[in-house]
LUMTOR-675899 format. One line per 4 residues: number of its first residue (from 1); their letters; for each residue x, y, z of C-alpha. Coordinates in nm, 4 decimals, decimal comma. Layout:
% residues N
NUM = a = X:Y:Z; ... $
***
This chain:
% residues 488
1 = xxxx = 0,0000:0,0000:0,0000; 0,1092:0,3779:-0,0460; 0,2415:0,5712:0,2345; -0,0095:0,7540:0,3502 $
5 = xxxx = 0,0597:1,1290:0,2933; 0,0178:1,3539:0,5881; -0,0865:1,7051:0,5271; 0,0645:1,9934:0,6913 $
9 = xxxx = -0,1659:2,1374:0,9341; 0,0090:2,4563:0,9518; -0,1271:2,5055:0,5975; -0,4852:2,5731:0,7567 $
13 = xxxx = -0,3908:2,8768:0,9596; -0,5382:3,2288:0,8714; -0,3047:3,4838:0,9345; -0,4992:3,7435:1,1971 $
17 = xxxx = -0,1875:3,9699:1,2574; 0,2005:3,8725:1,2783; 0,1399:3,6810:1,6329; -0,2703:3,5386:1,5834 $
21 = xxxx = -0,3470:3,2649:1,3789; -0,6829:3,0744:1,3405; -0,8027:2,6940:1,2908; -1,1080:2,7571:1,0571 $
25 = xxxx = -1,4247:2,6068:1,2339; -1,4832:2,3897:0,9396; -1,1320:2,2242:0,9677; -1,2955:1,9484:1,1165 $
29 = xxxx = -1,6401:1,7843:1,2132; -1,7661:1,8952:1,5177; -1,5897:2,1701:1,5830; -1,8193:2,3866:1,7871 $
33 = xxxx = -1,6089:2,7324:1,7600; -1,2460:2,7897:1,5539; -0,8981:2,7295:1,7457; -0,6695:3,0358:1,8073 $
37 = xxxx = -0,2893:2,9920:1,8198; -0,0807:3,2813:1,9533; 0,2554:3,2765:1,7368; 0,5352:3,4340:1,5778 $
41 = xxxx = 0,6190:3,3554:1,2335; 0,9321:3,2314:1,3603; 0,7820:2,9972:1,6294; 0,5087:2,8894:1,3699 $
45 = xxxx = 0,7630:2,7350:1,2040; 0,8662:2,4672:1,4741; 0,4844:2,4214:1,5292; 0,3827:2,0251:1,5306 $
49 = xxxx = 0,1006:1,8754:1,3482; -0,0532:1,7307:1,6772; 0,0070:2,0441:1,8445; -0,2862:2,2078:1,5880 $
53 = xxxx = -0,4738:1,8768:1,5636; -0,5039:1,8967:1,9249; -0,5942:2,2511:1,9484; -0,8896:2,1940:1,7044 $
57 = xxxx = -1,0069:1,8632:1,8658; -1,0829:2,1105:2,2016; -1,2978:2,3500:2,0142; -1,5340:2,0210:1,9336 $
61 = xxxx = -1,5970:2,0012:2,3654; -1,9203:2,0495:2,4357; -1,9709:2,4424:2,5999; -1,6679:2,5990:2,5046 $
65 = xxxx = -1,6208:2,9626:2,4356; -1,5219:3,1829:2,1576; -1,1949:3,0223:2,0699; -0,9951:2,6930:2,1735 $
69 = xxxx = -0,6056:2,8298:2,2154; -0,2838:2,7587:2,2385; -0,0215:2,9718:2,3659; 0,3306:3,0510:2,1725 $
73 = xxxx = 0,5286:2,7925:2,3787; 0,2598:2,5172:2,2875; 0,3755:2,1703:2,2225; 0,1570:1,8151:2,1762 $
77 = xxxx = 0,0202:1,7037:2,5136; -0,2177:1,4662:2,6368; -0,5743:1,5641:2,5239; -0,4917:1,8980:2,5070 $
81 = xxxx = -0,1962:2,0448:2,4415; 0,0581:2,1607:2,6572; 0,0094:2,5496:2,6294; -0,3586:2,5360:2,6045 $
85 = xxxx = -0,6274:2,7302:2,7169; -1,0122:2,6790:2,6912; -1,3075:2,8357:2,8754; -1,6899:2,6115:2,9039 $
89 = xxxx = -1,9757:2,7434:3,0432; -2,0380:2,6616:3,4021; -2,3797:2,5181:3,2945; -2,3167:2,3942:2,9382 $
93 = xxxx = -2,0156:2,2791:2,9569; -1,7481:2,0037:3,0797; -1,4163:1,9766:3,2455; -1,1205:1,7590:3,1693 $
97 = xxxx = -0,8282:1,6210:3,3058; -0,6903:1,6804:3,0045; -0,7320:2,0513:2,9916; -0,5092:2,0524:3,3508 $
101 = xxxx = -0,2488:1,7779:3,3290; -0,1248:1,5056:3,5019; 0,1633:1,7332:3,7306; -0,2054:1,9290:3,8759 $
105 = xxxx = -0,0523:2,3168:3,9576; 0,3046:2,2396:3,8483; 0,3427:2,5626:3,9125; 0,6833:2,8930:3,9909 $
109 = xxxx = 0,7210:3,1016:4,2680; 0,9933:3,3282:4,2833; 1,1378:3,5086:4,6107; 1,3426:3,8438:4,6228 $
113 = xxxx = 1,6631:3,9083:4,8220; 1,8740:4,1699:4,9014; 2,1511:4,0138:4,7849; 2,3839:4,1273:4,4609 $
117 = xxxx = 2,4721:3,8803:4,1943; 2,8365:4,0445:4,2658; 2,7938:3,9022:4,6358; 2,6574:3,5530:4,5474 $
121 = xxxx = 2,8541:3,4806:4,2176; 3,1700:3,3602:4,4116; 3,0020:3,1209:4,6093; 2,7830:2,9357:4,4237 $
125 = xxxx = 2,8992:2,6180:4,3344; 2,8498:2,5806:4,7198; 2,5456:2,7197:4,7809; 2,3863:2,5194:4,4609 $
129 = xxxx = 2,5181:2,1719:4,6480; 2,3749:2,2850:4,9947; 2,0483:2,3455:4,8357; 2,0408:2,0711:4,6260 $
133 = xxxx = 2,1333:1,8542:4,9671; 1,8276:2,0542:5,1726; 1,5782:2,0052:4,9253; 1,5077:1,6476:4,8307 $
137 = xxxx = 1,5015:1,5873:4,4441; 1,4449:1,3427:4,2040; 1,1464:1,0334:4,1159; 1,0399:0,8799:4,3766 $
141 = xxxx = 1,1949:1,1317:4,6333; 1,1275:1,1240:4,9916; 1,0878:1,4694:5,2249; 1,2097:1,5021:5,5289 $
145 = xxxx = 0,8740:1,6440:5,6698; 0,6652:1,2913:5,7891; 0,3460:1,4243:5,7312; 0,0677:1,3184:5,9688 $
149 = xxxx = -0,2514:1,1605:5,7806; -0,4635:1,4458:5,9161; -0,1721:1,6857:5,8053; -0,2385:1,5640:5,4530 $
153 = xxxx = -0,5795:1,6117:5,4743; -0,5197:1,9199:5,6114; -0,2849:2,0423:5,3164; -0,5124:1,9070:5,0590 $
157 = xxxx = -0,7870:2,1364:5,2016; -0,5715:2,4124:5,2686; -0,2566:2,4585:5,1019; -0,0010:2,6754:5,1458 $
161 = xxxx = -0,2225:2,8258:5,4476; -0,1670:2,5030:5,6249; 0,2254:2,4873:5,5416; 0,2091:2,8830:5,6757 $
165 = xxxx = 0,0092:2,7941:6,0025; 0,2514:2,4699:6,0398; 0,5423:2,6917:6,0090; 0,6732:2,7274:5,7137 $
169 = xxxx = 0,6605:3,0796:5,6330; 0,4474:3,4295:5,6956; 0,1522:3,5442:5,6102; 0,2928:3,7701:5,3921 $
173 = xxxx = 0,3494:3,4744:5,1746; 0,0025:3,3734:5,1335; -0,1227:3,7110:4,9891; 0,1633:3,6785:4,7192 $
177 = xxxx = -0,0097:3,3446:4,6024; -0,2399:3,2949:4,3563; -0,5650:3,2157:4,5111; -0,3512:3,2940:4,8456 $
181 = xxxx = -0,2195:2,9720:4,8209; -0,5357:2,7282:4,8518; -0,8913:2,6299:4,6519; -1,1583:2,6466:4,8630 $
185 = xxxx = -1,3345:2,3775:4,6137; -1,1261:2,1091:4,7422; -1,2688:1,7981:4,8700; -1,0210:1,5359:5,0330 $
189 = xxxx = -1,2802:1,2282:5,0290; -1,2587:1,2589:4,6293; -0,8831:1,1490:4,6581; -0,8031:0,7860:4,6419 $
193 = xxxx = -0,5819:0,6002:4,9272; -0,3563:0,5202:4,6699; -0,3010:0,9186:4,6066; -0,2416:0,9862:4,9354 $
197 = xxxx = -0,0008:0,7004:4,9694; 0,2075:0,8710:4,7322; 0,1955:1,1942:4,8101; 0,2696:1,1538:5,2008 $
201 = xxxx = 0,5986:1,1553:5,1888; 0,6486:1,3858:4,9507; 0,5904:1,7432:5,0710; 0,8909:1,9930:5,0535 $
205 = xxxx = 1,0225:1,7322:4,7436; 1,1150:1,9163:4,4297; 1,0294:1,6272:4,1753; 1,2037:1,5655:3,8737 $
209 = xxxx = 1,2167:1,6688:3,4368; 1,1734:2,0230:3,3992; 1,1176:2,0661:3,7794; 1,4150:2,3120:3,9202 $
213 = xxxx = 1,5069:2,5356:4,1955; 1,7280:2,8208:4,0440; 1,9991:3,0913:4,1793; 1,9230:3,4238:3,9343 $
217 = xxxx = 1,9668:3,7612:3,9010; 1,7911:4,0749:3,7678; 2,0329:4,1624:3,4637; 1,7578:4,3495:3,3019 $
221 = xxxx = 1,4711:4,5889:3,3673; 1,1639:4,6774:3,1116; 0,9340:4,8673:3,3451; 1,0865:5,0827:3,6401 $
225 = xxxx = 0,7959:5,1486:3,7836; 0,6466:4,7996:3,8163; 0,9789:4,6702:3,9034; 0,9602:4,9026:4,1619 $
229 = xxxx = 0,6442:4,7742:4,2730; 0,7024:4,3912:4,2598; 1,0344:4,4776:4,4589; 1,2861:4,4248:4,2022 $
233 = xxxx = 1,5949:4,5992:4,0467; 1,8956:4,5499:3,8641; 2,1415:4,3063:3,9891; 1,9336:4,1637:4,2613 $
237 = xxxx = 1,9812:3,7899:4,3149; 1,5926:3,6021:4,3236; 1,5303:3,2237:4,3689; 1,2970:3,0711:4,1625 $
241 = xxxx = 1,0553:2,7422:4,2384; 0,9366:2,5521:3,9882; 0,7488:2,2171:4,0981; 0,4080:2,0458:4,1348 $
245 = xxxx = 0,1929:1,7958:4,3186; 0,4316:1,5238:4,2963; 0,2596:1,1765:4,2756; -0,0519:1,3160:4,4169 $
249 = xxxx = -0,1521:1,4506:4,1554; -0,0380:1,2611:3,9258; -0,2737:0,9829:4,0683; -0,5582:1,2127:4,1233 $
253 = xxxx = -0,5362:1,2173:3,7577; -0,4720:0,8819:3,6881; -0,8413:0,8184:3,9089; -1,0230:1,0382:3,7299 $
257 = xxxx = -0,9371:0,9733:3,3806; -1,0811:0,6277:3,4528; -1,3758:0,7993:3,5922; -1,4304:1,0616:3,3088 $
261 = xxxx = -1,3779:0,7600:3,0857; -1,7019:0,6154:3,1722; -1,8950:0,9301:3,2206; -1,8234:1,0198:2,8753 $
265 = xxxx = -1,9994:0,7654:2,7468; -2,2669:0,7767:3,0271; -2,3552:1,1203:2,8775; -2,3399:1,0696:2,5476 $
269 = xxxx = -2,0362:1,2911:2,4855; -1,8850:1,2246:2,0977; -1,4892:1,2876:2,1475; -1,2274:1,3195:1,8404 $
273 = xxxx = -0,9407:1,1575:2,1013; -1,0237:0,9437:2,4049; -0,7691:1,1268:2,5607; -1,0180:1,4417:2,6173 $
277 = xxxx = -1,2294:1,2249:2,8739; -1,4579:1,4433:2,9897; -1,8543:1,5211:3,2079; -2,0419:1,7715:3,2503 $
281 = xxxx = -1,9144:2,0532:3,4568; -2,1743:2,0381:3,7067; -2,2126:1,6182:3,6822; -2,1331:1,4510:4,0163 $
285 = xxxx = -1,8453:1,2817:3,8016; -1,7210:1,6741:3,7127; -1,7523:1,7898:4,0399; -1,5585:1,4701:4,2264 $
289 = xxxx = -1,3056:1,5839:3,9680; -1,2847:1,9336:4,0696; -1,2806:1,8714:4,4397; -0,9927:1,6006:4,4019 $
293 = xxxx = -0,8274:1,8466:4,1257; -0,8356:2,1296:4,3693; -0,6384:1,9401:4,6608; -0,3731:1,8388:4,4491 $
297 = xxxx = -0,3685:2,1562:4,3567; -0,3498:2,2920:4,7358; -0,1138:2,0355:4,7841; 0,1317:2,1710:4,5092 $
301 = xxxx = 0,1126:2,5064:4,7177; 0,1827:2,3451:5,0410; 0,4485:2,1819:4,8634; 0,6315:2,5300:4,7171 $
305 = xxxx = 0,6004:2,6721:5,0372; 0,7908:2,3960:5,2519; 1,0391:2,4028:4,9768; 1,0437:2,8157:5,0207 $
309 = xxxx = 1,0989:2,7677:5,4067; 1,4187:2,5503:5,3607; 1,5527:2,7743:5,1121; 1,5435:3,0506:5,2943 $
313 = xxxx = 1,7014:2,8520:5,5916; 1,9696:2,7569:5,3676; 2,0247:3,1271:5,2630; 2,0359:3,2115:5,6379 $
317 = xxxx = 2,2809:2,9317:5,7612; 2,5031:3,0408:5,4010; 2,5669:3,4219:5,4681; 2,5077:3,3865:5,8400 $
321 = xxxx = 2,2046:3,6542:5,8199; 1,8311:3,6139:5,9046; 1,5552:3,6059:5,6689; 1,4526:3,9852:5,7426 $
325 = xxxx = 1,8147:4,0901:5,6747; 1,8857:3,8899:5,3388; 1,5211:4,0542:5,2671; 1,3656:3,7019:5,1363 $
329 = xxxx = 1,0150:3,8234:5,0479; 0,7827:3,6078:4,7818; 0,7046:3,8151:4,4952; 0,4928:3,5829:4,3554 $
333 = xxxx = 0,3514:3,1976:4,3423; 0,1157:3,1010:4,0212; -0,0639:2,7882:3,8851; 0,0605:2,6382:3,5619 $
337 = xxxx = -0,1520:2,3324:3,5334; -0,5138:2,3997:3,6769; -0,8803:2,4345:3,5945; -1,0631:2,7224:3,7403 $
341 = xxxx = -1,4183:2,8798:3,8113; -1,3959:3,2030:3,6680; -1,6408:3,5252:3,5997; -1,5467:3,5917:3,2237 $
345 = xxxx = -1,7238:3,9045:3,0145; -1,8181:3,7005:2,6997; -1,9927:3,8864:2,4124; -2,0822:4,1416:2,6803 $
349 = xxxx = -2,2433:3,9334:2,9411; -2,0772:3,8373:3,2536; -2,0782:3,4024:3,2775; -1,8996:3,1756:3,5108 $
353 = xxxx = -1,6747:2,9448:3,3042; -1,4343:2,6470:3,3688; -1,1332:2,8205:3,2732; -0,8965:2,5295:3,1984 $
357 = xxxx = -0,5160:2,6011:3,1307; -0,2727:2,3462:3,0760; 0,1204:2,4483:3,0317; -0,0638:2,8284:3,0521 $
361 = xxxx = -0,0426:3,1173:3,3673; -0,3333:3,3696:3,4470; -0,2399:3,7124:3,3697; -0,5096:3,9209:3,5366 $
365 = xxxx = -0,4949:4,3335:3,4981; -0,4468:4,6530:3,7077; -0,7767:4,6316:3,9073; -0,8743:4,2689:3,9196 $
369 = xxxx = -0,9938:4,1980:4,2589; -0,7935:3,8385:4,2229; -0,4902:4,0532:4,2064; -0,3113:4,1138:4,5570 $
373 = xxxx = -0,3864:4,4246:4,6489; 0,0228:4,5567:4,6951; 0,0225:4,5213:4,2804; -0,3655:4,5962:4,1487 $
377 = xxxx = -0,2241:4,9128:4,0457; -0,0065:4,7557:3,8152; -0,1547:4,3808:3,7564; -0,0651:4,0609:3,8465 $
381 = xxxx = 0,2615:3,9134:3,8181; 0,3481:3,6509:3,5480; 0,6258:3,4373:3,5971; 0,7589:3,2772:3,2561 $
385 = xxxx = 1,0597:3,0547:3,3502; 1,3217:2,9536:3,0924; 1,5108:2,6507:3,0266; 1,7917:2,5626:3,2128 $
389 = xxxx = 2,0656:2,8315:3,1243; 1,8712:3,0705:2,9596; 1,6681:3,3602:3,0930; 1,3449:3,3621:3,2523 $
393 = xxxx = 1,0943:3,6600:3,2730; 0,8581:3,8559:3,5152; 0,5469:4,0104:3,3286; 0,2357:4,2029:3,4556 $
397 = xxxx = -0,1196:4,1411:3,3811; -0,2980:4,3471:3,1092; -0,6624:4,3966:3,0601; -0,6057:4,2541:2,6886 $
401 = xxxx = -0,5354:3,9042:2,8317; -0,9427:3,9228:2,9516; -1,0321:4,0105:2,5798; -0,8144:3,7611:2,3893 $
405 = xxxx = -0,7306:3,4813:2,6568; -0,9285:3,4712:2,8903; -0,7100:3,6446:3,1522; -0,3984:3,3852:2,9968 $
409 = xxxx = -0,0384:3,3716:2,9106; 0,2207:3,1198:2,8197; 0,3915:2,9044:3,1164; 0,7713:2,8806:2,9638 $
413 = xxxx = 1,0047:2,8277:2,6654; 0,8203:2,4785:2,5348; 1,0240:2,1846:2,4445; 1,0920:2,1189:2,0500 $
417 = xxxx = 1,2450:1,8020:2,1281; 1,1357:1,4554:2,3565; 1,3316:1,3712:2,6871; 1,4446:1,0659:2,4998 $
421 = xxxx = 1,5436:1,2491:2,2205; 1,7680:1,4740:2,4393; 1,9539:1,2080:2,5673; 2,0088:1,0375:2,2441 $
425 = xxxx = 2,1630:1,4033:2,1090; 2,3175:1,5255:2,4390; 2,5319:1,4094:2,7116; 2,4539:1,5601:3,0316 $
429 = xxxx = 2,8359:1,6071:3,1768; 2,8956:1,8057:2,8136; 2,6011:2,0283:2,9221; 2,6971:2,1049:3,2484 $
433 = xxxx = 3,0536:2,1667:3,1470; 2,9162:2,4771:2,9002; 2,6997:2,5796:3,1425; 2,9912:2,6086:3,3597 $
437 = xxxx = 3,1947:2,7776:3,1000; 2,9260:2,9925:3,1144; 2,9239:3,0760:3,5262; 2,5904:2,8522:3,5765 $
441 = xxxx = 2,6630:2,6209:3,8292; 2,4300:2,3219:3,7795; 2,3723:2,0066:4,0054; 2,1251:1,7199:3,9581 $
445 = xxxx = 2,0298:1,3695:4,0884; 2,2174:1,2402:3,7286; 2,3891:1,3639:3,4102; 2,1000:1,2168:3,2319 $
449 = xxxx = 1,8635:1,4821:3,3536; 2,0739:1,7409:3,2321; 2,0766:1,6108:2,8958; 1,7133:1,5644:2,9240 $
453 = xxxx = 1,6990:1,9591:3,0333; 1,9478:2,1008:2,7597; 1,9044:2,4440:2,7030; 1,8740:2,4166:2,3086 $
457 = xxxx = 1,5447:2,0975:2,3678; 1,3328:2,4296:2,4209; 1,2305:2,7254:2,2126; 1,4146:3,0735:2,2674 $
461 = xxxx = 1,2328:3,1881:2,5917; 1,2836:3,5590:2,4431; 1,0980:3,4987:2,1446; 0,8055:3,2984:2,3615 $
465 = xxxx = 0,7522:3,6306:2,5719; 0,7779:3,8499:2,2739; 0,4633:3,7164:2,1177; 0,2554:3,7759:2,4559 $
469 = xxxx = 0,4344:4,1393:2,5323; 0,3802:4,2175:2,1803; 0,0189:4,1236:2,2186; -0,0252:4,3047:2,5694 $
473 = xxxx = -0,1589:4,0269:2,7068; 0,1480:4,0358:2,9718; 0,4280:4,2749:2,9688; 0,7547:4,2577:3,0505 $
477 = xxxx = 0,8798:4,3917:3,3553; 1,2413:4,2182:3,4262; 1,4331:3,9631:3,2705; 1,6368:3,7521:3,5153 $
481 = xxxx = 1,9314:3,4892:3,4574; 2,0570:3,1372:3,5827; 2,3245:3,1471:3,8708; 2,2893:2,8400:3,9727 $
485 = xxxx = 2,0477:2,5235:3,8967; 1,9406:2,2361:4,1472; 1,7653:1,9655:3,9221; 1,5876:1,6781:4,0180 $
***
């Protein structure tokens, strides 16, 4: 037989300006509304077939609104893709493990410090290996915080509240959090024994793949003025977080998908991939999701703040100075991987919608009440990490991002290339040599992860955060670069 000929879905696209292109509705059966992908020309070019295919089988979901979309760093997922974003009505619609991911609120934080790069840069190499020692990495790592079964359930209610109250941290930390750090929607009893099993002895555990806690510096500001207002300037050494809900989540998901499986059917939902299991919104099956969803979620949060706590107690032991002194404030924790309730202004009515975003940030404006109130003058933060040894960016929130994206941006640089690839092209002590070269200190579990992790297996950060800054859905405010890497 022939080889079957695959057509080039790229070929579809109408151009809406240099960074908008749309999946015609009648691309394929079903489709209920078109896609929307935000892109450069540039970053079109790298753009999979699945990644599209993907992004139009979401726009055939029962309830959606005005656009299935996928941000510039998307890349094929599973069910949706990994940089998607999709909105369905509260009462029409459906959720979908899918649309959130398996890693529920894989998520960044990043803290300030008074600290110069000039100060820090000497020392590194050391500091990288104490933190990489304090803060357990890796599959299957184990914390060394024995969590209580009522502390679980406690942290899969609450959060980072309950890591705050348990302490690890101030309450200054929750009101830099998204959602201050916890979803009041979760509901423990909708979270298998099995899920708890694994994520018991995992709090304060910084996972593996992309997961990293990094050493930076400010080397460049956009914005004075919101700099000034998220507490950062030129030169100033930061630490970013960037991990999830460990196998919690992971088997939340894993539960659900089963269950969303059979609801599908149950409610007579057609679906162009198995993969975008799905129920209604409001379904018992929809809601058990949510409530389980929303503790791993809380448990993520819990999770970045233990981490947060051990940091800074690392910091403080390092240069001998408190907490107050090296000035080790949270600028900012947000969701990568999450589905929320959300009141939306959609062809000028106000509806609550499932907001789902998957590989995808919020990035709410000047004004939103969800924004803490020490930036709604300027909008939220958005924290767009890089790849290891390449830059990573903080943004603010514009109004645009509640016209275009539902309140959206993109979540990081986006991989071009599979982990398996990597390690097939890369060797991981050849990486971490150039990164050296380079004054990145690096340290993980194995070289094999820092193959996996190469800098050039993701797309040019820069160009990612060009598409949504030149959009105004987020704006850039500083650019900040590796120091040091711990990997898991």
């Amino acid at each position: 037989m022939p080889e079957e000929i695959k057509i080039d879905a790229r070929s579809i696209l109408k151009k809406v300006n240099d960074y908008t292109w749309d999946i015609p509705q009648d691309y394929k059966a079903g489709m209920r509304v078109p896609g929307r992908i935000f892109v450069s020309a540039p970053l079109l070019a790298s753009l999979e077939h699945d990644t599209i295919e993907q992004t139009a089988n979401v726009a055939t979901l029962p309830g959606i609104q005005k656009y299935a979309m996928a941000m510039p760093d998307a890349h094929t997922g599973y069910g949706f893709p990994i940089g998607g974003v999709a909105a369905f009505d509260r009462e029409t619609g459906i959720i979908s493990p899918g649309g959130v991911g398996y890693d529920i609120n894989c998520g960044v934080r990043i803290i300030r410090t008074n600290l110069t790069a000039d100060e820090v840069r000497p020392g590194m190499k050391e500091l990288i290996e104490r933190l990489f020692h304090e803060i357990p990495s890796g599959v299957g790592s184990k914390s060394k915080l024995r969590a209580s079964d009522r502390e679980l359930t406690d942290a899969f209610l609450h959060g980072a509240k309950w890591a705050v109250e348990s302490g690890y941290g101030t309450d200054g930390d929750l009101k830099h959090c998204e959602e201050n750090g916890y979803m009041d929607a979760a509901d423990p009893s909708k979270v298998s024994e099995k899920a708890r099993k694994r994520g018991k002895p995992q709090f304060g555990t910084l996972g593996s793949g992309n997961h990293f806690l990094e050493v930076q510096y400010v080397d460049r500001v956009y914005d004075d003025k919101v700099a000034e207002v998220f507490g950062l300037s030129k030169g100033q050494v930061t630490v970013m977080i960037h991990c999830g809900s460990r196998g919690a989540g992971h088997q939340i998901c894993t539960d659900h998908l089963g269950i969303l499986e059979k609801a599908t059917r149950k409610y007579g939902i057609a679906l162009p991939d198995r993969q975008l299991a799905c129920a209604p919104a409001e379904s018992p099956e929809g809601q058990a999701y949510f409530g389980a969803m929303a503790s791993a979620a809380n448990y993520a949060w819990a999770n970045r703040q233990v981490i947060t706590h051990w940091v800074r107690e690392t910091f403080t032991n390092f240069f001998g100075r408190d907490t107050d002194e090296l000035g080790m404030e949270l600028v900012y924790d947000v969701a990568h991987n999450v589905a929320k309730l959300e009141e939306h202004t959609i062809n000028g009515k106000k509806r609550m919608v499932y907001v789902h975003r998957k590989g995808a940030t919020r990035s709410f404006p000047p004004g939103h009440p969800d924004v803490p109130e020490a930036y709604r003058k300027v909008g939220q933060p958005v924290l767009i990490p890089g790849s290891m040894g390449t830059p990573s960016f903080v943004l603010h929130g514009r109004q645009e991002a509640m016209e275009l994206t539902f309140g959206s941006a993109c979540h990081g640089a986006g991989r071009v290339a599979s982990r398996a690839a990597a390690k097939r092209e890369f060797r991981g002590e050849t990486i971490q040599k150039e990164l050296a070269d380079a004054g990145i200190s690096v340290r993980a579990t194995h070289p094999s992860v820092i193959a996996e992790e190469a800098p050039a297996v993701y797309k040019a950060s820069e160009d990612v955060v060009d598409v949504v800054h030149q959009l105004d859905i987020a704006r850039k405010v500083v650019r900040v670069m590796p120091l040091g890497v711990a990997k898991g």
